[in-house]
N, C-alpha and C positions, 0 to 999 in steps of 0.2 A: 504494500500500500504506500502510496506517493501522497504526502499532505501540501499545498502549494502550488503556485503556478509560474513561478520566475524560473529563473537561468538551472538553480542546483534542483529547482522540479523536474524540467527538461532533461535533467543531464543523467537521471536517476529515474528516468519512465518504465522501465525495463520493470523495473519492482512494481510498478499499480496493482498488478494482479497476483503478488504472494504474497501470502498470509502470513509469512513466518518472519518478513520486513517489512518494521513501520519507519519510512524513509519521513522526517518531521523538518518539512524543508518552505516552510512559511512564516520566517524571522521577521525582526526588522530590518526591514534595507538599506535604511540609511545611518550608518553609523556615527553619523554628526548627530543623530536627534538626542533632542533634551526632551523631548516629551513621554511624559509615562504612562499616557495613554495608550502609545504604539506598546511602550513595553507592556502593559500587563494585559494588552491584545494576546499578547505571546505567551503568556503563561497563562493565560486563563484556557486557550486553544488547547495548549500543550498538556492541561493536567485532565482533559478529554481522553489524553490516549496512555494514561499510567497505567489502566488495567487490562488493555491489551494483552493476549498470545502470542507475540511479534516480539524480536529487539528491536528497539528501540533506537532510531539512529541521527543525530542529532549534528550540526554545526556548528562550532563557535568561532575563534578567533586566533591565529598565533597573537596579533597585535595586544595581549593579556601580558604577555613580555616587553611593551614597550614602555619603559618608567614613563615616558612625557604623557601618557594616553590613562595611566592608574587610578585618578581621578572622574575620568570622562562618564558620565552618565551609561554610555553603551556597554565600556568594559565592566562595571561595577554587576552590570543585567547580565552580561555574558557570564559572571562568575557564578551569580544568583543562580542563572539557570542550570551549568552545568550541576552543584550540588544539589539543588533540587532532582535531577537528575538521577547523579550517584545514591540519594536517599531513598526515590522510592520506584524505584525500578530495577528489577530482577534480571534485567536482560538489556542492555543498552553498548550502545557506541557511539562516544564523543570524538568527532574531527574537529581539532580547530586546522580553521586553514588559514590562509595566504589570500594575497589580493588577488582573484578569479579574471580573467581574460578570455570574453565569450563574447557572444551575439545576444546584446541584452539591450533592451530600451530603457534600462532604467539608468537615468541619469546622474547616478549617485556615487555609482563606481569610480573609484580611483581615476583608469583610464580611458574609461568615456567622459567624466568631467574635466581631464586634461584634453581629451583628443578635440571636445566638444571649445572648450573654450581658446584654446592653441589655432584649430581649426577658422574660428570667425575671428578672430584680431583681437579676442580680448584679454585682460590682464591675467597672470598669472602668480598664483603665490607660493614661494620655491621656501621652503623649508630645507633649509642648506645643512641641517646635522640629520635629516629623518632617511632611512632605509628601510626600501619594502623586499618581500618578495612575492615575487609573478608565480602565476600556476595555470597551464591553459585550461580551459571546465572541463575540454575530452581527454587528458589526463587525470582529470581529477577521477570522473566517468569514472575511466576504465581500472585505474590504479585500483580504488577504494569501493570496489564493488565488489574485485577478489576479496580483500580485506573483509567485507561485510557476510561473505559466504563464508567466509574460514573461522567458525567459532573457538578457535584457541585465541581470537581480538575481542570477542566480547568479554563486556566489564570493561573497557579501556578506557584513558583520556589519550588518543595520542594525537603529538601534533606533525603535522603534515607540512611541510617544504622543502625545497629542493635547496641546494647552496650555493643559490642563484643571488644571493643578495643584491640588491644594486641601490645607490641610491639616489634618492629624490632628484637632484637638479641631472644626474644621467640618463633618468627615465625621460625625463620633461626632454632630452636634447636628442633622443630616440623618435619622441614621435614629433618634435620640429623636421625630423630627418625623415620620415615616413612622409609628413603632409607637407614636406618644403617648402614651411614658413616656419618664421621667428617671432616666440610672441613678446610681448612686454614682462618682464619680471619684477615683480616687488621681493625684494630677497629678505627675507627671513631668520633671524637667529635660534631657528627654534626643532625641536623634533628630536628622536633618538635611532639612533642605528644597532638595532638589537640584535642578540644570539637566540636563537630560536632550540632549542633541546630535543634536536629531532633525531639523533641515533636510532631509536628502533626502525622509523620509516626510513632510514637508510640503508637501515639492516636488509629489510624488507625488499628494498629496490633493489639490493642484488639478490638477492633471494629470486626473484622474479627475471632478471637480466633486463633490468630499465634504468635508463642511462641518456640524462637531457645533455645536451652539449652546449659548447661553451659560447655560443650563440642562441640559448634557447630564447635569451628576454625578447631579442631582436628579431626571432624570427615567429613569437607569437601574436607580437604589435605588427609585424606588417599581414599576420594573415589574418587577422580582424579589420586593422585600420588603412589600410593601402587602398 
């Protein structure tokens, strides 16, 4: 069963019709929001499906590692959610992930809010200490669907990216280089370039023999945004 209908509903359709997977993929999207309205949208949805015969399979956020972000309304919900989670569910798996790169009209994303604003000439604001990392969604797909069928991951918190780090003002000069303009920068002293504690999905990727190369940021911005 598939709950949602954005990008990580899409990317996880496969599961609609098994019973033994409750794929819970209708968060909030915007992770700038202060409003806690959207958030206890999400938990009120979400404690719908605690009594479920399904694991349980849930998203959150590497960005939970980023000291600048500790405070932020989103990550405080992100935490909320996952131990609500760990408490009362028998059967679950938490991905946090990484910033998604897919075919999404939600304007919210990292980099459709950069390709979208870069694209028409308008300003941009470069946080000169922040590092993300990229994930394209049909790796995410396909990675963490093996994952999801292999019950020796249930019960898990893991987090999910690759050691792709790049950051902020590198991305921005990525998709200046895709869409062949130059936007206005307002530079920023601000943001944190964090370590992500992903060993086991490392593990894991050889485990499986998957292996991004050292081109992957660049060559997932130009097959969305080119």
């Amino acid at each position: 069963m598939v709950v949602g209908k954005g990008l990580l509903a899409n990317a996880f359709s496969h599961f609609q019709n098994d019973d033994s997977i409750l794929v819970f993929a209708s968060g909030v999207s915007n992770s700038n929001s202060n409003d806690p309205i959207h958030f206890e949208r999400e938990i009120n949805l979400l404690n719908q499906y605690f009594n479920q015969k399904a694991c349980l399979v849930y998203f959150s956020t590497v960005s939970i590692y980023d000291d600048s972000l500790l405070q932020s309304s989103y990550i405080i919900h992100k935490r909320k959610i996952e131990k609500l989670i760990q408490d009362n569910c028998s059967d679950y798996l938490i991905f946090r992930l990484p910033i998604l790169v897919g075919r999404t009209t939600n304007p919210h994303t990292l980099t459709n809010h950069l390709f979208h604003q870069i694209k028409n000439n308008k300003e941009v604001k470069v946080f000169v200490n922040a590092c993300r990392y990229l994930m394209d969604v049909d790796d995410v797909s396909k990675i963490l669907s093996s994952i999801i069928l292999n019950s020796n991951y249930h019960n898990k918190t893991l987090n999910i990216c690759f050691e792709n780090k790049i950051k902020v003002p590198e991305l921005i000069s990525l998709i200046e280089k895709i869409t062949r303009k130059n936007c206005k920068k307002i530079i920023l002293e601000k943001g944190d370039c964090y370590q992500v504690p992903n060993r086991e999905f490392l593990d894991y990727l050889k485990e499986i023999k998957f292996k991004e190369d050292e081109s992957y940021n660049e060559k997932i911005l130009k097959k969305y945004y080119s």
